[in-house]
VEXLUM-751486 format. One record per residue (C-alpha): residue in three letters; y, z, x. Coordinates in Angstrom, 2 decimals, always signed. Example, Ala and Ser with C-alpha at 12.3 -4.5 7.8 and 13.67 -1.06 7.14 Angstrom:
2
SITE    r       yy       zz       xx
SITE  ala    -4.50    +7.80   +12.30
SITE  ser    -1.06    +7.14   +13.67
END
This chain:
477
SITE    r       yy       zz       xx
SITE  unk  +141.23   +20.50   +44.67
SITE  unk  +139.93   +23.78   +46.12
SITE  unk  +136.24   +23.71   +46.87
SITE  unk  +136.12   +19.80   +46.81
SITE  unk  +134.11   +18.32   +49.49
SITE  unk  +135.00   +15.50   +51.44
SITE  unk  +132.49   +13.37   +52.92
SITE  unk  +129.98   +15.98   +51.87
SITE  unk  +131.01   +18.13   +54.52
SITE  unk  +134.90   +19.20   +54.25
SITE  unk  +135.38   +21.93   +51.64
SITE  unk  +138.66   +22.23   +50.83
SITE  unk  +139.20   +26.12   +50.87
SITE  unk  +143.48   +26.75   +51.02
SITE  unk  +146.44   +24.27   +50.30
SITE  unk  +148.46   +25.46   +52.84
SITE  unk  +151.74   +23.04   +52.39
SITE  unk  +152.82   +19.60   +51.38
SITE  unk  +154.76   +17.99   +54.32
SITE  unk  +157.99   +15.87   +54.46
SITE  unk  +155.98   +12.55   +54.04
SITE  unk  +153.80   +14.00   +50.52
SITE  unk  +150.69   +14.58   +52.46
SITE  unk  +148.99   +17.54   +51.19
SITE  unk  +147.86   +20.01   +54.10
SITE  unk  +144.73   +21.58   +53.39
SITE  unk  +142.78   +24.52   +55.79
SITE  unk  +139.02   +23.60   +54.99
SITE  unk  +135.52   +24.29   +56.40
SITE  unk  +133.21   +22.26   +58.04
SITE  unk  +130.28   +23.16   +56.20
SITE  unk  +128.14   +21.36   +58.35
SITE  unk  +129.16   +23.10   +61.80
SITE  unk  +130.34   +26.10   +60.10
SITE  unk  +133.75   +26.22   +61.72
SITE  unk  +137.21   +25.86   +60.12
SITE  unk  +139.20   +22.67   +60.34
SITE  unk  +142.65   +20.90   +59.09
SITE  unk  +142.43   +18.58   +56.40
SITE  unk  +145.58   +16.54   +56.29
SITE  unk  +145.54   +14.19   +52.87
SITE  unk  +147.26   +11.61   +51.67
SITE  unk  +147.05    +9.77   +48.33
SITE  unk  +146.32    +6.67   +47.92
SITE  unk  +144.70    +5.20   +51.26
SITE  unk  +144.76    +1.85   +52.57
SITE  unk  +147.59    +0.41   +54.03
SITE  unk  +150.25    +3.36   +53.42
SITE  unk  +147.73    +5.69   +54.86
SITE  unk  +147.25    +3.05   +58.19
SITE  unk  +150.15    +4.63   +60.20
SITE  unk  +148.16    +8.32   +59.79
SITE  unk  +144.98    +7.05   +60.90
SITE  unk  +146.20    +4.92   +63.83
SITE  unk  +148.22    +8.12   +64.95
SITE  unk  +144.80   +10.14   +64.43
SITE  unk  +142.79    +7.61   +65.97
SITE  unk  +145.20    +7.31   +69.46
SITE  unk  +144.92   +11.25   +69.22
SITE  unk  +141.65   +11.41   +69.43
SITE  unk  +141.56    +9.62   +72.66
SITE  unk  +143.55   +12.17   +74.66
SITE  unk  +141.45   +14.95   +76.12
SITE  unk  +143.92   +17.58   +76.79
SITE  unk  +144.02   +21.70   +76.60
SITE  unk  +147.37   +21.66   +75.11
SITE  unk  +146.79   +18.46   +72.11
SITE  unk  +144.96   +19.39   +68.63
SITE  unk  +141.46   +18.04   +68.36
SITE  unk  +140.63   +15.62   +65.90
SITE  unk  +137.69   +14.95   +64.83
SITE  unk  +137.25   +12.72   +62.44
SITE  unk  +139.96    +9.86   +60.49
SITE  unk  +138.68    +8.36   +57.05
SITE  unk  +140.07    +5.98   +54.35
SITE  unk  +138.59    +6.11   +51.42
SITE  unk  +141.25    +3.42   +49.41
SITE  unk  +141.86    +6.07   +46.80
SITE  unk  +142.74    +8.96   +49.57
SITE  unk  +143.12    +9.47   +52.77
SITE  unk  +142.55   +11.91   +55.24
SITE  unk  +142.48   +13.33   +58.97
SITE  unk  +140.59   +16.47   +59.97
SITE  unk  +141.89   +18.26   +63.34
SITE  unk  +141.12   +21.34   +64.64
SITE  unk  +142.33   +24.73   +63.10
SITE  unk  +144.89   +27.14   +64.97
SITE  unk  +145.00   +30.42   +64.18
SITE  unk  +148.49   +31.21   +65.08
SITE  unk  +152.07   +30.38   +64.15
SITE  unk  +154.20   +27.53   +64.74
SITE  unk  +157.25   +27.82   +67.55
SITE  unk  +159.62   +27.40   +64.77
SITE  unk  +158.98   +30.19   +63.30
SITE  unk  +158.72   +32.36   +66.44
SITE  unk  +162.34   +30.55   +66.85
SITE  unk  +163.50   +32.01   +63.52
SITE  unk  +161.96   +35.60   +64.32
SITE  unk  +163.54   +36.26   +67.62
SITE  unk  +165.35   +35.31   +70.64
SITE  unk  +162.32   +33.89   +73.50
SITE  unk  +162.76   +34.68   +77.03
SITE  unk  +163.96   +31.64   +78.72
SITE  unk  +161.21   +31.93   +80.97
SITE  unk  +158.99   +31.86   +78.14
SITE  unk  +160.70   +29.02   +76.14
SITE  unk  +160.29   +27.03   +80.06
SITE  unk  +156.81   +27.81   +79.71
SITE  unk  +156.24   +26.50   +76.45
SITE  unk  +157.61   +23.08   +76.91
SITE  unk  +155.96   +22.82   +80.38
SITE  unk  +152.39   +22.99   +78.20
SITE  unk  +154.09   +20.60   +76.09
SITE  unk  +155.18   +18.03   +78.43
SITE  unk  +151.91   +18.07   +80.54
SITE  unk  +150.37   +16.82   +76.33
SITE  unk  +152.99   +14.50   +75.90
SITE  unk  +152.15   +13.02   +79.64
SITE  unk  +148.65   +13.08   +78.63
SITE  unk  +149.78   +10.70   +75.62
SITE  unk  +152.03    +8.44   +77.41
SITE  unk  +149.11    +7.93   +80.12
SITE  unk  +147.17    +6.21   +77.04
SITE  unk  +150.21    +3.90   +76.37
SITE  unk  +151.93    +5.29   +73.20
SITE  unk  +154.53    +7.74   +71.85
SITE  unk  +153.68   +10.93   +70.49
SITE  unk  +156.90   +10.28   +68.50
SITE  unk  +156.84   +14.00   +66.13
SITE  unk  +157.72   +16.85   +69.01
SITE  unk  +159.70   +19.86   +67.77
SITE  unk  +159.32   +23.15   +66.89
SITE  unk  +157.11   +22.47   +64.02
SITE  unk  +154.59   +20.76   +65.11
SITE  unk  +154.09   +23.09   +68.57
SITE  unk  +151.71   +25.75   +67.94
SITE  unk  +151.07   +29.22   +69.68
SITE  unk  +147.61   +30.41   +68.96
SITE  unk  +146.26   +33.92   +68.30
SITE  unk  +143.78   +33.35   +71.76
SITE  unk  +147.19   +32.38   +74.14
SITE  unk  +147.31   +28.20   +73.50
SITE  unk  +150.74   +26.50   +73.73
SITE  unk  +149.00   +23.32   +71.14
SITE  unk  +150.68   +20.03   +70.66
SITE  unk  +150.12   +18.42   +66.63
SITE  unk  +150.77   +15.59   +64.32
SITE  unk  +151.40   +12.68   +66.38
SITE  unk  +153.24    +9.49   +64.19
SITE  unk  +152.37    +6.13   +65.00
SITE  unk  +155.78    +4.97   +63.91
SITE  unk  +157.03    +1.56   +65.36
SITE  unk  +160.52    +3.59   +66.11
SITE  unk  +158.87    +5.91   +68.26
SITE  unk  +159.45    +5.48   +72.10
SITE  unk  +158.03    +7.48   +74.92
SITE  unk  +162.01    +8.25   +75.99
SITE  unk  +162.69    +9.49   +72.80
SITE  unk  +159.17   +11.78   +73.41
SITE  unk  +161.06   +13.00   +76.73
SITE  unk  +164.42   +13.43   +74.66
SITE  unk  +162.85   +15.58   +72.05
SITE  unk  +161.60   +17.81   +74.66
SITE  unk  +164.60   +18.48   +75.99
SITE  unk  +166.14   +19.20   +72.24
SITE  unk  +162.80   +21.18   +71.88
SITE  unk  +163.52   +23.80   +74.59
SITE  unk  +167.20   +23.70   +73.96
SITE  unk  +166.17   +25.02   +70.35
SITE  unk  +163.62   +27.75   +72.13
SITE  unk  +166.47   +28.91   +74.21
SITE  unk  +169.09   +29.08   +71.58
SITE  unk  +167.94   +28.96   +67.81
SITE  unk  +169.63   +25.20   +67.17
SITE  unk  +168.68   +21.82   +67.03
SITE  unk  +170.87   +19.54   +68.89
SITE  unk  +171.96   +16.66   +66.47
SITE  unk  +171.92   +14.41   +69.13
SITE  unk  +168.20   +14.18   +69.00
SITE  unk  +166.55   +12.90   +65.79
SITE  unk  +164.49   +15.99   +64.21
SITE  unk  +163.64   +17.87   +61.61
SITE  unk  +166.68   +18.50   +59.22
SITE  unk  +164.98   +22.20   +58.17
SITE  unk  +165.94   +23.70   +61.88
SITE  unk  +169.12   +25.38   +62.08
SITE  unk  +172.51   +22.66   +63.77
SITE  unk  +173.15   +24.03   +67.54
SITE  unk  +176.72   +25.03   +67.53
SITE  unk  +178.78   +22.03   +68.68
SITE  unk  +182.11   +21.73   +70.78
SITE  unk  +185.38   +19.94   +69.54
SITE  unk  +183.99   +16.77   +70.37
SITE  unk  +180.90   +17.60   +68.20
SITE  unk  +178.94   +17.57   +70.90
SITE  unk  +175.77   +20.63   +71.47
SITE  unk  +177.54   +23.82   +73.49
SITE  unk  +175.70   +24.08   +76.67
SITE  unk  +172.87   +26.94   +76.46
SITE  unk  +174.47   +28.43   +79.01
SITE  unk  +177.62   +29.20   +76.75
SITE  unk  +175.17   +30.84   +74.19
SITE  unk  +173.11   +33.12   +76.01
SITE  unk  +174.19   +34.89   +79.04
SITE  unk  +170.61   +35.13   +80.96
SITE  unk  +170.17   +31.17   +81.09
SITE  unk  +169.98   +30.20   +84.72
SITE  unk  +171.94   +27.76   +86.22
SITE  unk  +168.99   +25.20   +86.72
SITE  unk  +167.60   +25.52   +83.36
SITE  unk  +171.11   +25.00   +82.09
SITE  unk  +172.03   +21.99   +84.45
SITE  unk  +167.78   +20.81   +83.02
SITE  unk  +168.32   +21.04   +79.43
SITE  unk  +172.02   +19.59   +79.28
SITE  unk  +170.62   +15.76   +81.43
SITE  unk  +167.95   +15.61   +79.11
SITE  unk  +170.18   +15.78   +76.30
SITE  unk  +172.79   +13.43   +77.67
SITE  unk  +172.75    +9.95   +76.56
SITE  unk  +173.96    +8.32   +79.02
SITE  unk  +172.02    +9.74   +81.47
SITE  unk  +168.14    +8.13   +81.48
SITE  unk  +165.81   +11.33   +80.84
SITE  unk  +162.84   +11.66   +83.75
SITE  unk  +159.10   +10.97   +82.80
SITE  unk  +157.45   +13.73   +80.57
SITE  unk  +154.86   +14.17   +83.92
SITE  unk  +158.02   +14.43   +85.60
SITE  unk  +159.48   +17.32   +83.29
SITE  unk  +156.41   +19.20   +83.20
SITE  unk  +156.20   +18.94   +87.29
SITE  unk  +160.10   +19.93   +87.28
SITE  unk  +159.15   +22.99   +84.58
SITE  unk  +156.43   +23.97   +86.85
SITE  unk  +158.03   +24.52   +90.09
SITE  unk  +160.73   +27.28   +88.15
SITE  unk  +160.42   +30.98   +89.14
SITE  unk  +162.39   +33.52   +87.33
SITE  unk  +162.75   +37.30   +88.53
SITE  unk  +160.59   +39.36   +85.78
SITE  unk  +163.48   +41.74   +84.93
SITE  unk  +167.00   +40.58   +86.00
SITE  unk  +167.20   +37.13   +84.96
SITE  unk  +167.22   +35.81   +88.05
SITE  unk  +166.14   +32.30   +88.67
SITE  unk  +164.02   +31.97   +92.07
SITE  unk  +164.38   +28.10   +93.34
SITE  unk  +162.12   +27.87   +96.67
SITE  unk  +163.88   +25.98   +99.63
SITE  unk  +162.23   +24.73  +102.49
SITE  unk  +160.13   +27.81  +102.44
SITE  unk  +162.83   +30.66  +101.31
SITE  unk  +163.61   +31.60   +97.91
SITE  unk  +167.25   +31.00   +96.70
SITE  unk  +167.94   +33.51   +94.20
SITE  unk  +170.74   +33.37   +91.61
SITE  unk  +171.03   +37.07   +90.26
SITE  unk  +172.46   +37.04   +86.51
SITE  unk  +172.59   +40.30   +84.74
SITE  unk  +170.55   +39.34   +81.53
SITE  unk  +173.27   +40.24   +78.57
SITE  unk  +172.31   +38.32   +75.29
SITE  unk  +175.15   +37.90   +72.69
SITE  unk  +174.78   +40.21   +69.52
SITE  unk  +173.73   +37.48   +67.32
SITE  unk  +170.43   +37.04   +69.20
SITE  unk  +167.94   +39.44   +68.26
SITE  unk  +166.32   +40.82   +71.33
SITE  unk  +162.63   +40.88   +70.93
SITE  unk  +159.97   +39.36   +73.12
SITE  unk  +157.56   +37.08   +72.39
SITE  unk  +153.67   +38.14   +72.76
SITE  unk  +151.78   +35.96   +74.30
SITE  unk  +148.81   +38.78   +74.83
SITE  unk  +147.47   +40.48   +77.73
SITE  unk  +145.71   +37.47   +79.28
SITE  unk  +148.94   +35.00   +79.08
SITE  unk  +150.91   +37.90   +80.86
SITE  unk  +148.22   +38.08   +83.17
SITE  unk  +148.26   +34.45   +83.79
SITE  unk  +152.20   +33.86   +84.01
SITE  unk  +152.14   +36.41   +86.55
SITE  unk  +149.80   +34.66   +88.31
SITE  unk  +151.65   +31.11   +87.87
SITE  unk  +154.69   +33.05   +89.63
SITE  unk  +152.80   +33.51   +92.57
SITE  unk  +151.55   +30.28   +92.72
SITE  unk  +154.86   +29.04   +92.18
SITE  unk  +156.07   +30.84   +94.93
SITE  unk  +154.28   +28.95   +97.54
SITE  unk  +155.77   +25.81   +96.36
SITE  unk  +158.83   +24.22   +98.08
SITE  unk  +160.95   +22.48   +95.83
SITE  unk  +162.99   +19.86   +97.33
SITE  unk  +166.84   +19.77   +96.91
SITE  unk  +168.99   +17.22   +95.41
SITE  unk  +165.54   +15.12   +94.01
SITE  unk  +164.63   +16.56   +90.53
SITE  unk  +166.58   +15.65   +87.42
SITE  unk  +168.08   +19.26   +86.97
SITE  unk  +169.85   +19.06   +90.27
SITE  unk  +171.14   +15.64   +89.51
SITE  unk  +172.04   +16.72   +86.21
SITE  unk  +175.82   +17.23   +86.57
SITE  unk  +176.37   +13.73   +87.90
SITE  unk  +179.63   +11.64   +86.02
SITE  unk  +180.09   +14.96   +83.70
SITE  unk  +183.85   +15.35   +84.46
SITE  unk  +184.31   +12.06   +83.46
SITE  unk  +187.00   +11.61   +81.51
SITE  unk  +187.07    +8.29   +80.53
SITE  unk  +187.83    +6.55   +76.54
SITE  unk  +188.70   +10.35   +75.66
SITE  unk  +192.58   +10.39   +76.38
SITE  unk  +193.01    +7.72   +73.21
SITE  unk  +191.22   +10.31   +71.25
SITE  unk  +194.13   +12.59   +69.89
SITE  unk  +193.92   +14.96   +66.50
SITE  unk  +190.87   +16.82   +65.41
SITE  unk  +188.26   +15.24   +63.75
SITE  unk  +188.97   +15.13   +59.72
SITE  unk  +186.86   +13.94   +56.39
SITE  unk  +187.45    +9.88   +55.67
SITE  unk  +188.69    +9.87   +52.30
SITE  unk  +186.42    +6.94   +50.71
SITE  unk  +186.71    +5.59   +47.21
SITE  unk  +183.90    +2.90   +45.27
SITE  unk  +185.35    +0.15   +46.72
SITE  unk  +184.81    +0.87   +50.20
SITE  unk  +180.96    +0.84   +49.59
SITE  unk  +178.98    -1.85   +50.10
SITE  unk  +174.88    -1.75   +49.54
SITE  unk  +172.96    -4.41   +51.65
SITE  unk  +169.63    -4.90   +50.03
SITE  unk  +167.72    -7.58   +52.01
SITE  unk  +165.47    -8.47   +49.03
SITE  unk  +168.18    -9.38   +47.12
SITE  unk  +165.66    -8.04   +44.11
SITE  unk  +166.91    -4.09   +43.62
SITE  unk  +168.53    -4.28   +40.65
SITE  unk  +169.39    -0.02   +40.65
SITE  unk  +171.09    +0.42   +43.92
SITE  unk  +174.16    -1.91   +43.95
SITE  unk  +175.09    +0.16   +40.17
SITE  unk  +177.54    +2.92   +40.36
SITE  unk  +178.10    +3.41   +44.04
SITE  unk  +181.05    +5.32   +43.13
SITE  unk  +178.67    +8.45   +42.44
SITE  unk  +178.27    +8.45   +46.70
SITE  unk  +182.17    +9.52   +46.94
SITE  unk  +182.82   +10.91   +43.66
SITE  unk  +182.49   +14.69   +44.96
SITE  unk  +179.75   +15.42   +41.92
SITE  unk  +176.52   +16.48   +43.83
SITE  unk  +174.96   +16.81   +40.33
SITE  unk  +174.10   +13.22   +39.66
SITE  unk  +172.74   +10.70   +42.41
SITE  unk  +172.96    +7.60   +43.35
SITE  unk  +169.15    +5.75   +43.24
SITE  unk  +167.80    +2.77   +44.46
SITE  unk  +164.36    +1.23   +42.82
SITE  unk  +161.14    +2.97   +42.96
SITE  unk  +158.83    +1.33   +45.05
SITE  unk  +155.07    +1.70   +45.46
SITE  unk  +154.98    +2.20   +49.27
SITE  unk  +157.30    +4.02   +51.37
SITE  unk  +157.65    +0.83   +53.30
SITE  unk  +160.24    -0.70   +50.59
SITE  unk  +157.28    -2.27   +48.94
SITE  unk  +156.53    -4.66   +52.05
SITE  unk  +159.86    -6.36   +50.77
SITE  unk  +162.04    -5.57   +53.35
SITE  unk  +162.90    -3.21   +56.52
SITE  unk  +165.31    -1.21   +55.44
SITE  unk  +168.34    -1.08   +52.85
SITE  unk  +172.02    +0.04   +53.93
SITE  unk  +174.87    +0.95   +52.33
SITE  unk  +178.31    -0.26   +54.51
SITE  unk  +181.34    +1.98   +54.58
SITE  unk  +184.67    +0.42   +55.08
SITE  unk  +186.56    +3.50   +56.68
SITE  unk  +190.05    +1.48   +56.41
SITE  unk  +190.53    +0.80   +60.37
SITE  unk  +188.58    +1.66   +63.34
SITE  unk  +187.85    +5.22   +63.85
SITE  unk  +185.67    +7.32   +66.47
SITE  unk  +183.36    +8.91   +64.40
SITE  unk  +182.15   +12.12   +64.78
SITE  unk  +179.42   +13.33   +62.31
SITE  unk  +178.30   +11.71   +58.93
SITE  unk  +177.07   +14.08   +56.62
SITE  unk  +174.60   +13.24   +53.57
SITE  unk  +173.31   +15.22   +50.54
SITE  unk  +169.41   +14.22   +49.91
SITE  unk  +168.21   +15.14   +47.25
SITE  unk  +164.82   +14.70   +47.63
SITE  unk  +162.77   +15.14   +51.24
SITE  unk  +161.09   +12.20   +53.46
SITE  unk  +163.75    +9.89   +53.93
SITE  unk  +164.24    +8.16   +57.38
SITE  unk  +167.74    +7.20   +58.23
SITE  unk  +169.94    +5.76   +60.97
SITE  unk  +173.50    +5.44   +61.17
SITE  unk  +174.66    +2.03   +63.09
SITE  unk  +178.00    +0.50   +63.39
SITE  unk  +178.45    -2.33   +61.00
SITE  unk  +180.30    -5.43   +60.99
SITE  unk  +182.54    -6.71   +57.83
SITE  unk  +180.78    -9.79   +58.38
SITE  unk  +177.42    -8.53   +56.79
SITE  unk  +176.93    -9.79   +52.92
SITE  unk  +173.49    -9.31   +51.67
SITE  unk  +171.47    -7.20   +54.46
SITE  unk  +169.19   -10.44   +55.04
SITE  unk  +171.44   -11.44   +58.55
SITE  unk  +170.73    -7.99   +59.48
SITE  unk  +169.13    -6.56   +63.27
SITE  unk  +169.59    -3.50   +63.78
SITE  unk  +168.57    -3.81   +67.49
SITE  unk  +171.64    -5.47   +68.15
SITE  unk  +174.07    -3.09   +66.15
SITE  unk  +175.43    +0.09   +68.23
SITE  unk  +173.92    +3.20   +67.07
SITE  unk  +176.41    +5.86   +66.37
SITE  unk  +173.49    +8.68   +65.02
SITE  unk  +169.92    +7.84   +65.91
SITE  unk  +166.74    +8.31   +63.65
SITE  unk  +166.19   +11.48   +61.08
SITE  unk  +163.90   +12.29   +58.74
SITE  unk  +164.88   +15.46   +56.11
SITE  unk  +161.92   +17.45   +55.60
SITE  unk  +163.46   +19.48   +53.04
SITE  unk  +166.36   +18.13   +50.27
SITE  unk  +169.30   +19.49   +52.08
SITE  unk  +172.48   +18.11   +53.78
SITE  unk  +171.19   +15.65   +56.38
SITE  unk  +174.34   +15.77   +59.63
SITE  unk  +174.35   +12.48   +61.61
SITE  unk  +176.06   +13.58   +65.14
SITE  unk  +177.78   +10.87   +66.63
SITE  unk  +176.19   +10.28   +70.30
SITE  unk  +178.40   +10.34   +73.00
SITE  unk  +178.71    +6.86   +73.88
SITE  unk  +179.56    +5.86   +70.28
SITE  unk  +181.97    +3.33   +69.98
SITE  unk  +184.88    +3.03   +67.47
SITE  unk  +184.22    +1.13   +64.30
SITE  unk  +185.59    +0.19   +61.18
SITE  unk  +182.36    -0.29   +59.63
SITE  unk  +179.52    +2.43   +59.36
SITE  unk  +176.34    +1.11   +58.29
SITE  unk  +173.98    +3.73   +56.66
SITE  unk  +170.23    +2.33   +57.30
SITE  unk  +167.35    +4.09   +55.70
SITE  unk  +163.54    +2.50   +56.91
SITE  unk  +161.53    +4.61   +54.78
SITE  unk  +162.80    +6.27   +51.38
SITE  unk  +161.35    +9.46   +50.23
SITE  unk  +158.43   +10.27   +48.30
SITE  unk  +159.34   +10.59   +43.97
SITE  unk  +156.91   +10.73   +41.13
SITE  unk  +153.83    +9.36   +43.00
SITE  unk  +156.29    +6.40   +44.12
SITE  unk  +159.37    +6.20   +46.97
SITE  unk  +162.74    +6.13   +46.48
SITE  unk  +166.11    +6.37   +48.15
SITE  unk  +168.32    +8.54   +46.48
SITE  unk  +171.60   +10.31   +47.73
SITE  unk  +173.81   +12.56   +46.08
SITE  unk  +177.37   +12.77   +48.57
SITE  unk  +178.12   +10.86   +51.74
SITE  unk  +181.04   +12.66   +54.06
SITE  unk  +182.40   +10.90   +57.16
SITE  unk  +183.98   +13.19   +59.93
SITE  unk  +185.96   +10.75   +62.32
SITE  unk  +188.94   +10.92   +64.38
END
């Protein structure tokens, strides 16, 4: 593959990785410009490559500093391929991984971030893939947006939602399980209801607003503001350069919160480098954001704490959460084609505690089950109704997308099944590594008997695209 040369004028020059969905990712040269580009190629074309190039194409009509270029989408039925401009740089989850950011920094970053996403919404889609990964901070001081998905799943609140899980992994190393993302980032540390601990409770220098910010956008129940509206409400933050202190301008004074910046030992204390001319301009930003008056009581970070010390639906749950102990017979696999003639065998290898040998569904030639159906589940009986609190699966293999729902005992085949009108107890994940894949119950979960495990698109195998799973554990109450 190195040194081929697509449409006589991208040479392939460095594979650089394969991502979760088996498209290759290629650093190449436009020979005819002279300038380096990213190839990113998938095999075969047509219509499994359609969702990449109507992502690329919607891309490519948002004219922002802080979104990738693309520059050019083609099929060619045997391959497929995008080409987008090159970053010289590093991705934010890996300056995550490296070191603890400034929460003024981290603020910044998703401000950059939600000014692209606005830019998307404004064309009337979802960027639907934000998180650490595909945020980029380039060598020349460029906060860059990537990889949009044209998946029919993807919603501009979950775009919002993601940004909010986004800077709550900046701030604290941990991806909030509440939020559908990448399964390679490190869990946020939950509370005894398996909920995320606020930031606030993991690093002493997070300021009250940013705190009060991060912990609406995460909530459920509470509906998340517009990404324009988050990067306005970013924007208008001041923090004090060397104390912590958050500056929130009032009707023309500056309301100051001192905090004495003490981060907990685990958190490795080293600043991220943005160069001399970012410093330069954040410097100048806090001037201009010192002119601004914020108003009170308007923005969703003061509004954040609204119905929190509710209590209500939590005094019936008594004990701590422990593992459902499930046996063959409580599994049930819901195949809507009725034709899979692999995944309704030896369902006891789910529960059997042997993470050597998995359980498999058919292979099939597009990730889309084949065209056959939407999805396959596999129903759990848990005995009675229980508040779950986290389902837990071993994959195997990377590139599977899966939802957890609440069933009913009613369902038979999978061909009666919407999953619009089932409750969601875990929303939308894809692994991008084989690892343990946790399903966080959301807050407003309601008890169930029946857990329905719903996968849309099965991971990539041997050129083809199967579901496989090794162990499934259920937490509940």
């Amino acid at each position: 593959m190195v040194g081929d040369l697509l449409a006589e004028r991208y040479s392939l020059t460095a594979h650089v990785n394969d991502d979760s969905s088996g498209r290759q990712v290629w650093r190449g040269m436009d020979v005819l410009l002279n300038r380096s580009v990213t190839v990113v190629l998938r095999t075969p074309g047509g219509a499994e490559a359609e969702e990449m190039l109507n992502a690329a194409v919607a891309a490519s009509r948002v004219n922002h500093p802080n979104i990738v270029g693309v520059y050019d989408a083609v099929d060619q039925g045997d391959c497929a391929y995008i080409v987008r401009e090159w970053v010289e740089g590093q991705a934010l989850r890996d300056v995550i991984a490296a070191s603890a950011i400034p929460v003024e920094d981290a603020a910044g970053i998703i401000q950059c971030v939600a000014s692209a996403v606005a830019a998307v919404h404004a064309t009337g889609v979802a960027h639907g893939n934000v998180h650490p990964g595909t945020i980029l901070l380039s060598d020349d001081d460029r906060v860059v947006l990537a990889d949009p998905r044209a998946d029919a799943g993807a919603t501009q609140v979950g775009d919002v939602r993601a940004l909010g899980a986004t800077l709550y992994c900046a701030i604290t190393g941990g991806w909030p399980r509440t939020v559908p993302g990448p399964a390679s980032l490190p869990d946020a540390p939950t509370d005894s209801e398996g909920m995320p601990m606020e930031p606030k409770e993991l690093r002493d220098d997070v300021p009250d607003r940013v705190n009060r910010l991060v912990c609406s956008l995460l909530e459920p129940s509470q509906a998340p503001p517009t990404a324009a509206e988050l990067a306005d409400e970013l924007d208008h933050l001041s923090f004090g350069p060397d104390t912590g202190t958050l500056a929130i301008v009032q009707t023309g004074e500056i309301a100051a919160v001192e905090r004495e910046r003490v981060l907990p030992p685990h958190v490795v204390k080293k600043r991220l480098l943005f160069g001399g001319a970012a410093l330069a301009g954040l410097a100048l930003l806090g001037l201009i954001i010192a002119l601004i008056v914020i108003p009170s009581g308007d923005t969703p970070g003061d509004q954040a704490n609204a119905g929190d010390s509710s209590e209500e639906g939590k005094d019936e749950d008594i004990g701590a959460p422990e593992e459902v102990k499930l046996k063959e017979g409580d599994l049930k696999v819901l195949d809507p084609s009725g034709g899979d003639t692999s995944a309704p065998n030896e369902t006891g290898l789910l529960v059997d505690g042997d993470s050597a040998k998995p359980w498999k569904t058919n292979e099939y030639n597009q990730q889309n089950w084949g065209n056959f159906m939407e999805g396959m589940g596999i129903m759990l009986d848990l005995g009675e109704e229980r508040r779950v609190q986290q389902v837990v699966l071993d994959l195997p293999q990377a590139g599977n997308e899966i939802a957890i729902y609440a069933g009913k005992g009613s369902l038979e085949t999978g061909k009666e099944i919407k999953v619009d009108d089932l409750d969601v107890i875990s929303g939308k994940q894809t692994n991008e590594t084989a690892s343990s894949l946790k399903f966080p119950a959301a807050a407003e979960a309601p008890k169930t008997q029946y857990l329905l495990i719903w996968c849309t698109k099965p991971g990539p195998v041997n050129s083809k695209f199967q579901l496989q799973i090794n162990e499934i554990e259920v937490h509940a109450q």
